[in-house]
N, C-alpha and C positions, 0 to 999 in steps of 0.2 A: 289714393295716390296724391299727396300734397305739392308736393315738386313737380314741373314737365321733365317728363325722361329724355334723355338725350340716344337715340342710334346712332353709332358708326355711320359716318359718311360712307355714301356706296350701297347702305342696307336697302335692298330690295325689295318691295309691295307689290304683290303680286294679287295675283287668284288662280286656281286651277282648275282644270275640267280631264274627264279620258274620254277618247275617240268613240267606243261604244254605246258608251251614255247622253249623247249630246247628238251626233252626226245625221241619225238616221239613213236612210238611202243605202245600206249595209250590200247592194248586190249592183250599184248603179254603175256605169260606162265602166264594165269588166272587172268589177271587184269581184272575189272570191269570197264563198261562205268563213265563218267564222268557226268558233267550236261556241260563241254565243248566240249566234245565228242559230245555229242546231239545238242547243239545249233551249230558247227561249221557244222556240215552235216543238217542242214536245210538251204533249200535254200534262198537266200538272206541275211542269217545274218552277212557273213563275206565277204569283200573283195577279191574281184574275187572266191570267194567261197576256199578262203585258209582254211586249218584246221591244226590240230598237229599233224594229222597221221605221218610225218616222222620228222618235226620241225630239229632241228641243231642233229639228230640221235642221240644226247648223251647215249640213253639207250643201245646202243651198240658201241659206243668211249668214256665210261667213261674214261677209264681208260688212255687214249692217251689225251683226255680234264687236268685230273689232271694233267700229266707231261707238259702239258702248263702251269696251272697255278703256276706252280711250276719253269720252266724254266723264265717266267713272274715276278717272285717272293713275288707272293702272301704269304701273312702272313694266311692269312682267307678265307672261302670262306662260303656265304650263300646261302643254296639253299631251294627249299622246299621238303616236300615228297607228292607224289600222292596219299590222301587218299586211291580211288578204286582200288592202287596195293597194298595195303597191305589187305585194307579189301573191298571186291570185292562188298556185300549189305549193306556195311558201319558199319555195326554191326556183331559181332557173327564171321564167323570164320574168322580165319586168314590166307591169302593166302602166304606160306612161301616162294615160290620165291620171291613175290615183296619186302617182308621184307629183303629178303636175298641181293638184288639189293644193298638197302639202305645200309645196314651192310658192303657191300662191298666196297663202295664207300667211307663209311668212315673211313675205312681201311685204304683205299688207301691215303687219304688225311692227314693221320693220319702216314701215312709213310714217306709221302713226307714233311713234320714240317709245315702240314697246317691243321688249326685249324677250325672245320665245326660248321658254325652255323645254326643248323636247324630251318626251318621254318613248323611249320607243317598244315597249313592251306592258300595258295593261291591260293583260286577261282574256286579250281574244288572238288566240293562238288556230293560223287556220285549219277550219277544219279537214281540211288534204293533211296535214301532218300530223293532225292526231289519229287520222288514218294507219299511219305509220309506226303508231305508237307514242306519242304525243313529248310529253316530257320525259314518260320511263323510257323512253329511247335515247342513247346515250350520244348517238347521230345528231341531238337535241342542238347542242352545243355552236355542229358547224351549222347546221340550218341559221341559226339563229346571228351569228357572226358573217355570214354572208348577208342577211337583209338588214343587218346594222349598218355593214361598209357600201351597202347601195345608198343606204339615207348619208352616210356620212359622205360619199363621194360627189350626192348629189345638193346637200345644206349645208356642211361644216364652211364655217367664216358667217357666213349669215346666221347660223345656228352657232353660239361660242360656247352652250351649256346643254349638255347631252344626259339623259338619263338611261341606263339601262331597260333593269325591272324595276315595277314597281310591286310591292309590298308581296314577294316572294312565300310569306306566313300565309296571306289570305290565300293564294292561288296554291297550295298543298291543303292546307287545313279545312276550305272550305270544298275543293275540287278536287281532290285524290283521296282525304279523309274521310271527311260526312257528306259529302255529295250534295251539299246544298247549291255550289255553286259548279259551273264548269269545270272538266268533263259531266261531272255528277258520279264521280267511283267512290265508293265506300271501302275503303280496303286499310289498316294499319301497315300492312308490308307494303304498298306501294308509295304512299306519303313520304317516307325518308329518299326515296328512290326519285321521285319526282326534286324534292328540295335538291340535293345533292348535283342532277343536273340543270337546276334553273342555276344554279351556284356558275357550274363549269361555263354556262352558256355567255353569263355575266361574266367571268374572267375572259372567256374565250371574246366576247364585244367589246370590251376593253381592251384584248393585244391589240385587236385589229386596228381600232381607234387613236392608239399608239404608233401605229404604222400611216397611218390615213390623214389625221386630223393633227390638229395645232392649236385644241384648248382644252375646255374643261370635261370631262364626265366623271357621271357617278354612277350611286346608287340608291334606291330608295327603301327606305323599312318602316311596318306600320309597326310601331312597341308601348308599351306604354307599363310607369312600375308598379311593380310586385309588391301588394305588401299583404303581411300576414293577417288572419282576420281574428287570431287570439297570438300567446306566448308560450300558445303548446308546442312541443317539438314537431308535432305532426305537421301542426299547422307550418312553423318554420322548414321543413322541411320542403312540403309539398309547395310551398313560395318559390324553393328555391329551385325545384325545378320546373314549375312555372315560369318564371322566369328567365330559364335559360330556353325551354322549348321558344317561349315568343320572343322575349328581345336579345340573345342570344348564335342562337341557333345558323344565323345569315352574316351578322356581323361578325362572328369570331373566324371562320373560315374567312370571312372577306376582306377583313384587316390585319388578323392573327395567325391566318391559314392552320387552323383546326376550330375542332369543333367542339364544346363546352360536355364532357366526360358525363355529364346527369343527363344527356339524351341517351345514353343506351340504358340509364333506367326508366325514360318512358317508355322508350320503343319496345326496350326487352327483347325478345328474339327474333322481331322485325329490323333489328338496328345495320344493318350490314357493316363487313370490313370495308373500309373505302381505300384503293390506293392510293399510295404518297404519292406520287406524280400528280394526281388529282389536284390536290394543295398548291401546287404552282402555278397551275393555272389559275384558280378560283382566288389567290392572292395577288392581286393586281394594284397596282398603285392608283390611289383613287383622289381626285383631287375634291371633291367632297363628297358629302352625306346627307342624302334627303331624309327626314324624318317628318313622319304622319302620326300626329296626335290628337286622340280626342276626348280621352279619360283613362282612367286608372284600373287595375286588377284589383279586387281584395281576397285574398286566398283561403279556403280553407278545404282542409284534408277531406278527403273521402277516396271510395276507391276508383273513380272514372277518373282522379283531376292528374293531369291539367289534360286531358285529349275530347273530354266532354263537359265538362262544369264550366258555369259561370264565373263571374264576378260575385261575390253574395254584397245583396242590396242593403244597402246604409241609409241606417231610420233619418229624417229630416234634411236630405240630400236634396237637390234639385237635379234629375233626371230629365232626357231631350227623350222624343218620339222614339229613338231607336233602344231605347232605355239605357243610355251611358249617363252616369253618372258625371255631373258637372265637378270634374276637382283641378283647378289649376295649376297648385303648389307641385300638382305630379309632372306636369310638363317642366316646372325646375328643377323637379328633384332627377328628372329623367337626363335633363341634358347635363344636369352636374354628373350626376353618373358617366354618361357617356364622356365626356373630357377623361374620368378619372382612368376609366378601361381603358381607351384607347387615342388618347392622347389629343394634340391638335392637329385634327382633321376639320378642316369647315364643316359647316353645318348649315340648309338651309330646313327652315319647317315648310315641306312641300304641300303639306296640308293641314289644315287644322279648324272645324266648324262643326255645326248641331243642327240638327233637322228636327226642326218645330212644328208646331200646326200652324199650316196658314192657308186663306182658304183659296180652294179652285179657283176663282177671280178676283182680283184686285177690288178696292173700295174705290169709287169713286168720290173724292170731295167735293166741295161749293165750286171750287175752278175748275172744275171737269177732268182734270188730271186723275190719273189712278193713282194708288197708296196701298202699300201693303204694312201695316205696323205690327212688329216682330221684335219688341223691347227684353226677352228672352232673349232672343240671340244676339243681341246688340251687347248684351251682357257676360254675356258666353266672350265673347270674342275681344270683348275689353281686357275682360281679368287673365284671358287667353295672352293676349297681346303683353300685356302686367306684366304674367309671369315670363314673358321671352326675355323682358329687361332686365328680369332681377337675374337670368342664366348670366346675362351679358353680363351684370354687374360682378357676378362670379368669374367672372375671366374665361366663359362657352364663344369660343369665336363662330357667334351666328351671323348669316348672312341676307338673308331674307326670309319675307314670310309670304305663301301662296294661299291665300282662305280657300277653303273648300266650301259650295263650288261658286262658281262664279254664276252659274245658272241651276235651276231648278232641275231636274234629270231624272234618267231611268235609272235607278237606286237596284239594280240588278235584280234578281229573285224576289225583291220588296216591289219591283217595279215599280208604280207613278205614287205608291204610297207616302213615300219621305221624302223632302223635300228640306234639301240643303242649300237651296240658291239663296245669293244675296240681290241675286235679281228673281223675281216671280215670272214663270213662266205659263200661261194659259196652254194647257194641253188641246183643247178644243181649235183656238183663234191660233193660236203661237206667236199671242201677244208680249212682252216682254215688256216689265217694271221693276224697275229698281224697289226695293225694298227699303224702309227707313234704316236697315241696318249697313245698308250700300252707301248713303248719303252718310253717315256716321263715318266707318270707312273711308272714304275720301277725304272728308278732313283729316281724318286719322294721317294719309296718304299723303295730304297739302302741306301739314305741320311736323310733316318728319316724325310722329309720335306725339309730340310735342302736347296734341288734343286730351291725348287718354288722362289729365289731367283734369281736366274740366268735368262737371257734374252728367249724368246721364241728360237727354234730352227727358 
């Protein structure tokens, strides 16, 4: 990049983290279990049997967390909130510690000229209502729009950017389909059925929010494109419904109010009829769109894809720990796409990073100070950053950008395996260092972009 890029005035720097991953203390001053609470203490489901019990202990170093992101010079920070600490059997009372947590946190970030973007829905749905029937329960909906309008009665104005769900694909595909992630069900008939109501639950937080609130929400989706991995028709084919199952599938109801017609040839005779009334709801005006990127799909036909197949791996590619292929031009090609479907809706990138190796402690150098060097992901997140401009320079009205994550985490069912932080977390000490890729970032942050010009360190 020859030129310093120029951002819109107003573009946002952010970083992100979810409630789960970060918090620990998951049952403290009257919180309620999760359905990650539950699946992480069954044996076998997670790696080396890690869980959130203590995670990066944020629920008792908020407050030392903020004056990093602020010493960092974060402009924003997203996070989510824990359903089961505010409302412990997901419905009905409210438990005003865990609420107070929230309040507090936003405070604080709110002291420090950092701007919170709430997420109020990632992946830990309590487990009292999955009791119930979780998300196949179509009850889903109000559940869900009642513990919306508690946070929104209790942050909206100090909170002015609200997220619903986040990444609605991961939580079917990985929790109703393959059972890797929460609940852990394996079922092809239940997956459409789970989707369809995180869908309703989202339009249904969004009327409410409508009625409630006086700014922005949205939505968030992890997508990333489709491209074919020959010029066979197989292969073109099986793209394109790849493509519509993952980046598809959430947006077309939720901006278009339907649903892209090549899902009922995934599903096939799991696909159900859905009422039209449905569509009214799940079509709600959205004042933007969060997107989660962090590599591309390359397609090819067989007969499980798109509900079991990978990505097929590209010879001389550079690949992160989680084995995603590094391609940036795809986060342009993705957001030009997305202007062209559905027009100008803001857009913020609520996520976007690479989990490297880096090791369980920090290095020490000559001044005693730790150092974690991580010129991989410094990399990653340059060309990352790169391609947001050149969206811009295509006329993608983006907004900001939140790295993912802002600390090291529990990487759910990978548990303490992967490690996305731009700050290094000792899981041992719960020591806390910026990473050279954090230091980069900031300037990044300082110079309004301006940095990504300059040569690597």
């Amino acid at each position: 990049m020859s030129q310093a890029p120029v951002f819109p005035d107003g573009f946002l720097w952010g970083a992100a983290t979810a409630a789960h991953q970060i918090e620990g203390s998951p049952l403290a001053d009257g919180a309620g279990p999760s359905i990650w609470t539950r699946f992480a203490h069954t044996p076998g489901m997670t790696l080396n049997g890690d869980t959130g019990d203590v995670a990066c202990d944020h629920y008792r170093r908020w407050k030392d967390d903020v004056k990093l992101m602020r010493d960092l010079g974060l402009q924003a920070y997203r996070f989510s909130v824990a359903w089961a600490r505010v409302l412990p059997e997901g419905t009905g009372r409210i438990n005003q510690a865990g609420l107070d947590f929230y309040s507090r946190l936003v405070d604080e970030l709110l002291a420090n000229g950092i701007e919170p973007l709430l997420t109020l829905y990632h992946w830990d749905l309590p487990a009292a209502l999955d009791d119930r029937g979780g998300w196949l329960n179509r009850d889903s909906a109000d559940w869900f729009a009642e513990y919306a309008s508690v946070m929104y009665k209790a942050l909206d104005g100090r909170v002015k950017k609200w997220v619903t769900l986040n990444e609605p694909w991961v939580i079917t595909d990985g929790g109703y389909l393959h059972g890797a992630l929460a609940p852990g069900h394996r079922s092809l008939f239940e997956a459409p059925i789970a989707s369809h109501n995180l869908m309703r639950a989202h339009g249904a937080a969004v009327r409410a929010y409508r009625e409630i609130g006086a700014h922005e929400i949205g939505l968030v989706v992890n997508i990333e494109p489709k491209y074919a991995a020959s010029d066979s028709e197989a292969d073109r084919v099986a793209t394109r419904r790849a493509h519509a199952y993952m980046n598809e599938q959430y947006l077309h109801p939720a901006l278009l109010g339907r649903y892209p017609e090549e899902l009922e040839d995934v599903f096939g005779a799991a696909w159900p009829e859905w009422p039209k009334q449905d569509f009214e709801l799940i079509r709600q005006k959205l004042d933007f769109v969060g997107i989660n990127y962090y590599t591309r799909g390359v397609t090819e036909a067989n007969d499980s894809y798109p509900l079991k197949a990978g990505s097929v791996r590209q010879p001389l590619a550079t690949y992160s720990e989680t084995g995603w292929e590094f391609y940036p031009k795809g986060l342009t090609d993705l957001l030009v796409w997305f202007k062209q479907t559905y027009g100008d809706t803001p857009v913020y990138i609520t996520e976007n990073g690479a989990a490297m190796y880096d090791p369980p402690a920090a290095e020490v150098d000559a001044d005693g100070r730790g150092r974690v060097r991580d010129p991989l992901r410094t990399a990653y997140l340059r060309q990352h950053i790169g391609a947001i401009h050149d969206a811009i320079q295509a006329g993608v009205d983006v907004r900001g950008y939140m790295l993912w994550s802002l600390l090291d985490n529990l990487e759910w069912s990978l548990g303490y395996s992967k490690r996305f932080g731009m700050v290094h977390v000792n899981y041992a000490t719960q020591q806390r260092t910026p990473k050279d890729s954090a230091h980069w970032y900031s300037g990044v942050i300082r110079s309004h972009g301006r940095s990504l010009a300059e040569p690597l360190p």
